[in-house]
C-alpha positions as CSV (number, residue, x, y, z in Angstrom):
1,X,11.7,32.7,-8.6
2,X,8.2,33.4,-7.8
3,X,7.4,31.4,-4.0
4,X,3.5,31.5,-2.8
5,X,0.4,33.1,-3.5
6,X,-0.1,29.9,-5.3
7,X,-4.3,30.7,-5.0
8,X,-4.1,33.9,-6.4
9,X,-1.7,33.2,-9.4
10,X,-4.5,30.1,-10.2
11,X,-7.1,32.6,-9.9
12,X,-5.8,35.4,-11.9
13,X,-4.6,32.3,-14.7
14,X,-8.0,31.3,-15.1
15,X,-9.4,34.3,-15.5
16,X,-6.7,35.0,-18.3
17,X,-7.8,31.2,-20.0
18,X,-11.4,32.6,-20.4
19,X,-12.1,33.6,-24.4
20,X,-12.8,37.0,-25.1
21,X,-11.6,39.8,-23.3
22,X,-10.8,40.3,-19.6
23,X,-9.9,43.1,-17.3
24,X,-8.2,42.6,-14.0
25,X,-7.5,45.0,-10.9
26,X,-5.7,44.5,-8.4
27,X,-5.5,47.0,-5.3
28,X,-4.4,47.0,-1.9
29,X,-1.6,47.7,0.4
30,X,1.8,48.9,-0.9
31,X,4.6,46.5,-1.0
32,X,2.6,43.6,-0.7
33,X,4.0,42.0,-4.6
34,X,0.0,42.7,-6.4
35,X,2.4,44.1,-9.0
36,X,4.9,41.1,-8.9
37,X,1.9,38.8,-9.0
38,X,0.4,40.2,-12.4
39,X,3.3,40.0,-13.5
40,X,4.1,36.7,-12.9
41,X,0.5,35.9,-14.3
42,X,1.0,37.3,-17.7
43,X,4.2,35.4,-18.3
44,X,2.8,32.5,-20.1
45,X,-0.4,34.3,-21.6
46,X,-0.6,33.7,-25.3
47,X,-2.7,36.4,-25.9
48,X,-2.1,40.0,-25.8
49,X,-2.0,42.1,-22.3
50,X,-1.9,45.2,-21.5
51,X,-0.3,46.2,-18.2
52,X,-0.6,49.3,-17.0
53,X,-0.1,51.3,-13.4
54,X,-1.7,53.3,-12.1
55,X,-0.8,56.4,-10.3
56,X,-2.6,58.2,-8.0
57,X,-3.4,61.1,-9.8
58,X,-6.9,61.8,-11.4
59,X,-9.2,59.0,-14.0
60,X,-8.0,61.8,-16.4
61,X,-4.4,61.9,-15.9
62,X,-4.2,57.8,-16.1
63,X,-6.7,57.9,-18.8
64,X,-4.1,60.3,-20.9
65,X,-0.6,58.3,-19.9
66,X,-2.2,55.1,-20.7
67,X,-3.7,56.8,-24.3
68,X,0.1,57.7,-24.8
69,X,1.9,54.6,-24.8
């Protein structure tokens, strides 16, 4: 069950509503639930999404993993 954050989950649902294509980052602390929040977000979208991770490696290295999958 997904508890709080209601704000941002409204936020990051409108965003999503919008036509046309949309690109969200989140960033911040570790631990904090940005990637249980996305997640959460995307649930109900009937569009496609792409989710993908970062790591902290170079623009090039996440550029290739996400190229890859």
């Amino acid at each position: 069950m997904f508890v709080g954050r209601e704000a941002e989950l409204q936020q990051l649902t409108e965003v999503f509503a919008k036509p046309g294509k949309q690109a969200v980052m989140l960033y911040g602390r570790r631990r904090v639930g940005k990637s249980t929040l996305i997640l959460e977000a995307i649930k109900n979208i009937a569009c496609k999404v792409i989710y993908y991770e970062c790591l902290m490696t170079s623009l090039e290295d996440n550029l290739r993993s996400l190229e890859a999958k």
